[in-house]
N, C-alpha and C positions, 0 to 999 in steps of 0.2 A: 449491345445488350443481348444477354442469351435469351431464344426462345421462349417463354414458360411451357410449362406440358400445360395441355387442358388435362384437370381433373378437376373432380370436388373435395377430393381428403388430402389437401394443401393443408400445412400448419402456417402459421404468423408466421416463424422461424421460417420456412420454406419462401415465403414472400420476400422477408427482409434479405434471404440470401440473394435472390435473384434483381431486387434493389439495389443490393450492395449500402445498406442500412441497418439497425439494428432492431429488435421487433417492440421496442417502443415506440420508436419510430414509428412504424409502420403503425400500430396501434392508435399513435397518437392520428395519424395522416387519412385514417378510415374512420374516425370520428370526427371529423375536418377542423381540427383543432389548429389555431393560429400559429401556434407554437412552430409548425413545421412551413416551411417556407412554402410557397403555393408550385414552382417549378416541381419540387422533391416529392409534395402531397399530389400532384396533378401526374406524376410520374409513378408512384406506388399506386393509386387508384388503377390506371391503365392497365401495370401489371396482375395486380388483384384479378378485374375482371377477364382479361385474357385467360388466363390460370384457373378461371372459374371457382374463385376461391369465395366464399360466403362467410361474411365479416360477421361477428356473435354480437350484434347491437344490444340484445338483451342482458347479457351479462356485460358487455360496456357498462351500460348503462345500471346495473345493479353496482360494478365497481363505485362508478362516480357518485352511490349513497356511500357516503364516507365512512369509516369506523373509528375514524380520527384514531388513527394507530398507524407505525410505523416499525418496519421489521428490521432489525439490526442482527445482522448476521454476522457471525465471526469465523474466518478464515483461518484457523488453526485448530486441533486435537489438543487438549492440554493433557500433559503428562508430567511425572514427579519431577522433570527436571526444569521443564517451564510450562510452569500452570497459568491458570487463566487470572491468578491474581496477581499476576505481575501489571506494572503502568502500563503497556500494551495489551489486552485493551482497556483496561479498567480507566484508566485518564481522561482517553477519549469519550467513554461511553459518562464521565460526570457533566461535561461539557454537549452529548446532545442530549441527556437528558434534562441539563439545568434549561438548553432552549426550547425543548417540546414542551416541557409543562409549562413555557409561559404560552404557550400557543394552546395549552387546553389538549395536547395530544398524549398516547401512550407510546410508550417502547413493547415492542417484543421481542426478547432477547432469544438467539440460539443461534448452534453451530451451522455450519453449512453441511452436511449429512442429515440432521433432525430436521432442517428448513425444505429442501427440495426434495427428500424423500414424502410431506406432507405440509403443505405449504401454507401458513397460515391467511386469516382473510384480512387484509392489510390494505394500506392506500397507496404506500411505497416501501423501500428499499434502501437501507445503509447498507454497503457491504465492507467491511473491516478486515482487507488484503486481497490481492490482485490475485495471488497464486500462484504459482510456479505459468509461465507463460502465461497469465489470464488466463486460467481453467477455470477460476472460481467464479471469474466474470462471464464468461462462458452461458456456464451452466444456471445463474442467478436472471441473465438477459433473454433465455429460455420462456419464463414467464410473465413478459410483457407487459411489466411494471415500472413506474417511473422508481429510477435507479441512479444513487449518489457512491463515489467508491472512494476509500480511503485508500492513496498508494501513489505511483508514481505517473504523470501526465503522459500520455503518448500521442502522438501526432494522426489522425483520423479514428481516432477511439471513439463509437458511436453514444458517449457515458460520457458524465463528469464525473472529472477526478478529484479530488483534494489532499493535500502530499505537502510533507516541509521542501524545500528546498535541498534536496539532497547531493545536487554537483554542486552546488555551494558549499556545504557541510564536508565533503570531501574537499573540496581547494581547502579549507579554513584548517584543515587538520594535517595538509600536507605544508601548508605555512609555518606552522608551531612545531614543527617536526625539524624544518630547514632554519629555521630561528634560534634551536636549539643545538645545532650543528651535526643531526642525524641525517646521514650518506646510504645506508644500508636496511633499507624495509620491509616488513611486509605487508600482508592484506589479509584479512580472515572475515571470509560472507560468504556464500551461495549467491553468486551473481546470475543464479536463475531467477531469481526473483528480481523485479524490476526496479525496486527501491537501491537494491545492494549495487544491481552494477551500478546504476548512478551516483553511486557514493564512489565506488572504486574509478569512474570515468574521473569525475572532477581531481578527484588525488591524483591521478595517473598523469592528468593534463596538468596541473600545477606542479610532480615534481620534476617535468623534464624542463619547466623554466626554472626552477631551483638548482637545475645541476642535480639534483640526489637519484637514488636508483633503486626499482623496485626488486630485490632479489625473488621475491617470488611471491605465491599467493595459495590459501587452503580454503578451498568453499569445507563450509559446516554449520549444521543448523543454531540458532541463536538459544546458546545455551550455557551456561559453565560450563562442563562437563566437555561440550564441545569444541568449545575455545581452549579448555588445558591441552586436550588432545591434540588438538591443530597446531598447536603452541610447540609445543614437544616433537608434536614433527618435526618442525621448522626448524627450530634451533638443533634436534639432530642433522638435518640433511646439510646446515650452513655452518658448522662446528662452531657453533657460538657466538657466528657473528654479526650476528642482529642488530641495530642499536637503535631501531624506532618502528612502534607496532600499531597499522590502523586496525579497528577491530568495525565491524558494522553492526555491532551493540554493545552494552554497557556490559552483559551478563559475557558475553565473549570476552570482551578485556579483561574483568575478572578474571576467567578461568585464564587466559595467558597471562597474565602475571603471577597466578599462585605458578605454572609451568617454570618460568622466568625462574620466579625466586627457587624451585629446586632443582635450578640448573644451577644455582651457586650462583647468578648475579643480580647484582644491584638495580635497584627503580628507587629513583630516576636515572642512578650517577652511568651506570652499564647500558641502561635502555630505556627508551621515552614507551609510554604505553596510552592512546587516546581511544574511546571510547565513539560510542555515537546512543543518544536519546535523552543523558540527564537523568539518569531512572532516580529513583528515592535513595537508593543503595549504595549509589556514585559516591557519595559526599560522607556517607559513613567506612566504605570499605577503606583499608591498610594498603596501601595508600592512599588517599583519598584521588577518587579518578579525574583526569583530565576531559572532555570527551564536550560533544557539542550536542546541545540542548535541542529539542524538539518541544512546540509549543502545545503539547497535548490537546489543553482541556479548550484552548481557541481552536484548537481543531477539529475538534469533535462539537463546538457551536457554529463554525462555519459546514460543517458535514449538513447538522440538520436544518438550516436555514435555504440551504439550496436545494434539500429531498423537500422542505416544504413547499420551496417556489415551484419545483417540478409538479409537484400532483396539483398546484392552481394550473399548472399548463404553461408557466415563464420560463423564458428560456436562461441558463445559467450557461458561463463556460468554466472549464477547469482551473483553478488555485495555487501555483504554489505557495507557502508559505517560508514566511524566513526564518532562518537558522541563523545561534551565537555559540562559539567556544566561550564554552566554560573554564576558565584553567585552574588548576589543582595541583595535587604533589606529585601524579605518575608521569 
């Protein structure tokens, strides 16, 4: 365990780091709250007072007067090409809302810029996307509030997480691909985000039991616009020989199949095209999309049922949820 320095202008953060915990934690452990184990809380005390660090009881203890409010932060800038009224996050956010209001709580909605630049006064924390390496978790665990995250599970993540089942949804996409007698694939996500590679891990791990072969892959943000682009790559650099395309959203697939169709081939009969989310758009778009369902709006009542168990001080662990193909015409 490293040293701590003595001072007195230690922050939480500065605490949790030298715990090797996250400053909920540490928050919870200096109001000797049950929640945290007595080894871990008996262990962050020691550190505390070595570090000379002087715990803010009174604002503690102003938190724990409740405002029965919960702050839902969302992890993305929306712009013309993917605004905030797409089913990410609107879906999610009918489902914690439908569970707060039976708890008698409110929502505070806003971006992550408008939240940590002034923070509102809240009891906890959704946060709605992990961020390119957990940035957004990051900087949200900064202010030492009981914190629930939508996104993908990680193994010593000092937060619960809640996430579909996304190496799942990738095997299930690389099956209907090999079902359909597609040899030749790609991949189109930004496997910086932690949702994406796990969609790309599962495909990858089911098509080398399939026998099929990933020719290649285009990180690109989840968007039309972005997927025609990546699309058109693709199909330039492989001279058209593509014949099954995973997408890591439903608005990517789109845009590669409008690509697709002005390369001059056919979907289905030239190229399989599956999606991932089920968005509302799926099942209306030419061709109607193939792609694997994500369970939103239970998603988003499992979110707030475990920020509400956190700020009673209960312990929760992280969720995956399960995913189904959908199948369709592309």
């Amino acid at each position: 365990m490293p040293k701590p320095k003595q001072t007195g202008n230690l922050t939480m953060a500065d605490v949790a780091r030298l715990a090797g915990v996250s400053p909920i934690t540490v928050s919870r452990a200096l109001s000797g709250s049950t929640a945290v184990r007595k080894d871990t809380r008996d262990k962050i005390v020691e550190i505390a007072e070595k570090a000379g660090y002087r715990f803010n009881q009174a604002a503690s203890n102003l938190r724990r007067q409740r405002s029965n409010t919960i702050a839902v932060v969302v992890e993305m800038t929306p712009t013309t090409v993917r605004p905030m009224s797409e089913p990410y996050p609107l879906a999610l956010l009918g489902g914690i809302i439908q569970e707060l209001s039976s708890a008698n709580f409110t929502l505070s909605l806003s971006t992550m810029s408008t939240f940590t630049s002034a923070p509102a006064a809240v009891d906890g924390i959704i946060l709605l996307g992990q961020g390119m390496h957990n940035d957004a978790v990051a900087g949200i665990e900064q202010l030492g509030l009981p914190l629930v995250v939508w996104g993908a599970p990680r193994p010593g993540s000092g937060h619960v997480v809640v996430g579909s089942n996304n190496r799942e949804g990738g095997a299930l996409a690389a099956d209907r691909l090999a079902q359909l007698g597609r040899r030749r694939l790609v991949f189109l996500g930004d496997t910086e985000h932690a949702e994406v590679a796990d969609r790309l891990d599962g495909f990858s791990a089911r098509l080398q039991e399939n026998g099929a072969h990933l020719l290649g892959m285009k990180a690109c943000e989840f968007s039309f616009v972005a997927g025609h682009d990546a699309m058109q790559e693709l199909l330039e650099l492989h001279d058209n020989k593509i014949d099954g395309v995973f997408a890591s959203n439903d608005a990517i697939a789109m845009g590669a199949i409008r690509a697709i169709a002005e390369a001059g081939l056919k979907i289905p009969r030239d190229v399989s095209v599956i999606g991932f989310d089920d968005s509302q758009s799926a099942s209306f778009f030419v061709p109607a999309l193939t792609t694997v369902r994500q369970h939103w709006t239970e998603g988003g009542r499992l979110l707030a049922r475990k920020a509400l168990a956190a700020i009673q001080g209960e312990h929760s662990e992280s969720e995956e949820m399960p995913v189904e193909l959908v199948v369709r015409d592309s």
